[in-house]
N, C-alpha and C positions, 0 to 999 in steps of 0.2 A: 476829378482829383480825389483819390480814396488816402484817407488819415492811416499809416501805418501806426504810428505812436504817436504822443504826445508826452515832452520830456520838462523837463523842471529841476531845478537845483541852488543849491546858494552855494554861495564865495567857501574856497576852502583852501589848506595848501597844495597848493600840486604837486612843488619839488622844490629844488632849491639854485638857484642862481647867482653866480661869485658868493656863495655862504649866505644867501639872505632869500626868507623865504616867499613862493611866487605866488602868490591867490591869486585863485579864479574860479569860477563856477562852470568849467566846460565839462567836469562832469557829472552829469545830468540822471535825472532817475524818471522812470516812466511812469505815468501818473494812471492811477486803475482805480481812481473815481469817473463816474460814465460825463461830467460837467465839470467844467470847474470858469473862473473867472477873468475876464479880458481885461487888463484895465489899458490907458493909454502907453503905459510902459513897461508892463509885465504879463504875464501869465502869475496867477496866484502859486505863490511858492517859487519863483526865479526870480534871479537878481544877478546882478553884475558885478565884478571884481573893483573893475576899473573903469570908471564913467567917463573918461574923456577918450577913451578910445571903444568902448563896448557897450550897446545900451542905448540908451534913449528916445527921445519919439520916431526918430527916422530908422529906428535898430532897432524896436520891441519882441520882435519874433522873428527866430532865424528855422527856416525851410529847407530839407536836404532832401532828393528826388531818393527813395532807397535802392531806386534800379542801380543806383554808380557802387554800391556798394561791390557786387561779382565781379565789377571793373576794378576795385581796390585788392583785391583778393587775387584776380589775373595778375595784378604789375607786383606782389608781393607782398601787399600792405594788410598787415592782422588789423581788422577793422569792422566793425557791423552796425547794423542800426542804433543810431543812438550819440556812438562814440564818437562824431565830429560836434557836438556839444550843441546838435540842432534842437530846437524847442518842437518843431514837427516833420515827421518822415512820411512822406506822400509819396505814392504814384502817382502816372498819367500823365506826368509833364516834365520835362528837362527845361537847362538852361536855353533852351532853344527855342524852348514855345513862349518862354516866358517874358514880358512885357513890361517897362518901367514904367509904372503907370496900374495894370491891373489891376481893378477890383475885386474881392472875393468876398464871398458870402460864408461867412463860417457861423454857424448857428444864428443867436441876433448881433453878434456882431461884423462889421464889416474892416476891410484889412485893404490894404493898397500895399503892390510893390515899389521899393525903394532905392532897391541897391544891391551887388552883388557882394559876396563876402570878400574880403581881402584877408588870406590870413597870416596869422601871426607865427613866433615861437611856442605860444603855449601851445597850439596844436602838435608842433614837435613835440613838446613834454610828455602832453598826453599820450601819444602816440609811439613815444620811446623811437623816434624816426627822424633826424633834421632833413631826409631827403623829402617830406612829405610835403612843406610847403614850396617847393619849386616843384614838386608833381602834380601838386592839386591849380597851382598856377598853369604849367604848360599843358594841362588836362583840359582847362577847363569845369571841373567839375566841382564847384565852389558854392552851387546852394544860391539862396537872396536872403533877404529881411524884408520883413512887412511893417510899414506904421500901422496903426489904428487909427481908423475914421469915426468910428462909431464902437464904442468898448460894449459890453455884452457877455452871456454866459455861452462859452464853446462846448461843443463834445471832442472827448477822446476816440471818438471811432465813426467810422460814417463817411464823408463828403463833404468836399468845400464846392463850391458853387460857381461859375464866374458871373459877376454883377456886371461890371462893364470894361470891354478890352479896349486897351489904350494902342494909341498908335505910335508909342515911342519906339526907342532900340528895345531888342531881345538883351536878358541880359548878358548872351555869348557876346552880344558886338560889343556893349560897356564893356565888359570884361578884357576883348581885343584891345581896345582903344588902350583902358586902362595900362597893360602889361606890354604895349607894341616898341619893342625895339627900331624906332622907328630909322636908327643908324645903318641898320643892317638889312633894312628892304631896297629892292631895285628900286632907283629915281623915279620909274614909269608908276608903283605901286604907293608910294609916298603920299602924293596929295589923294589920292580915293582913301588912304588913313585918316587923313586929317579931313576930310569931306566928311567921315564917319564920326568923329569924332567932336564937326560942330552940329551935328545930330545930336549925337547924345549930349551935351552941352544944352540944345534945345530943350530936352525935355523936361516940361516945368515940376514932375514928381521926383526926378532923381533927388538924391541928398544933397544936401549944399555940400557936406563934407568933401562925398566922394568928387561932387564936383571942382569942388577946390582943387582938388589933385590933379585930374584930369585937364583939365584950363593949366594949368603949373607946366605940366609935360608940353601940352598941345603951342604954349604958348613957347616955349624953352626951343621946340624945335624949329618953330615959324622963323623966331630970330636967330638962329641957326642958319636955314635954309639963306633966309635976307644977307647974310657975311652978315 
């Protein structure tokens, strides 16, 4: 997994909504110090707008594969490294190799995946696109977060390592479960959704957050199904 960038930013206005204005830190600047610092909930120099939904130990650092980029660029979307407000741009791996649960080894610190990104309207903002969160949802192509297990000094360039691969969902299937219309699949494909889905449920590094949501759906439809 080769580091394309490493981005950093603090809270700022982005734009404005119903007349009142939107902070957030999605846009990010690339950091051209060769180290800089891990703490449990930042990269030195980043921060977050809005702490109950952006941030924290289960959201310290958010990961974007840069290969999806020529894919934003195919569907129409003015877009390059950097500008989906990721803290790091890697090759070598998609949402599809990727693992809840994965260790990695980034200089002396160490990183676990956590959760795929869900996103918001600031992405719209930033983006001057509202079609771009319902693209990057039915794309797939959403990126993760990592906690910190072990804080430490990272490099800007180089390699992250894998420490130890976990045997949870990849984050494509969280991400399925997460977003599945579960009204509108054939009855035969239904419960291998919801079979998926107490999968990713099992795994004990997802986020509680995103779990919450997940359990909320998975549960909404169960008793659905029941009349």
């Amino acid at each position: 997994m080769d580091l394309v960038g490493v981005y950093v930013g603090e809270p700022s206005v982005l734009g404005y909504r119903r007349e009142r204005p939107v902070l957030s830190a999605i846009t990010k600047a690339r950091v051209t110090a060769p180290r800089l610092r891990l703490t449990e909930l930042n990269l030195d120099g980043d921060r977050q707008a809005d702490l109950t939904v952006h941030g924290g130990a289960d959201k310290a650092v958010y990961v974007y594969p840069a290969g999806h980029y020529p894919a934003w660029a195919a569907d129409g979307f003015e877009a390059g490294t950097g500008d989906f407000g990721e803290n790091v741009s890697l090759t070598g791996v998609t949402e599809d190799d990727v693992r809840i649960g994965d260790v990695w080894a980034w200089g002396d610190a160490l990183v676990q995946v956590s959760q795929p990104r869900s996103p918001c309207f600031k992405l719209a903002m930033k983006t001057g696109r509202k079609d771009i969160v319902p693209a990057m949802i039915g794309s797939g192509r959403c990126g993760w977060y990592l906690r910190v297990l072990r804080p430490g000094t990272v490099p800007t360039s180089g390699s992250l390592e894998l420490a130890e691969r976990a045997d949870g969902p990849t984050i494509t299937e969280v991400y399925l479960v997460s977003y599945a219309n579960y009204g509108q699949l054939p009855e035969e494909k239904v419960e291998a959704a919801l079979d998926l889905a107490d999968r990713v449920l099992a795994a004990p590094a997802l986020s509680a957050s995103f779990r919450d949501g997940v359990q909320s759906t998975v549960d909404r439809w169960r008793a659905r199904r029941a009349g």
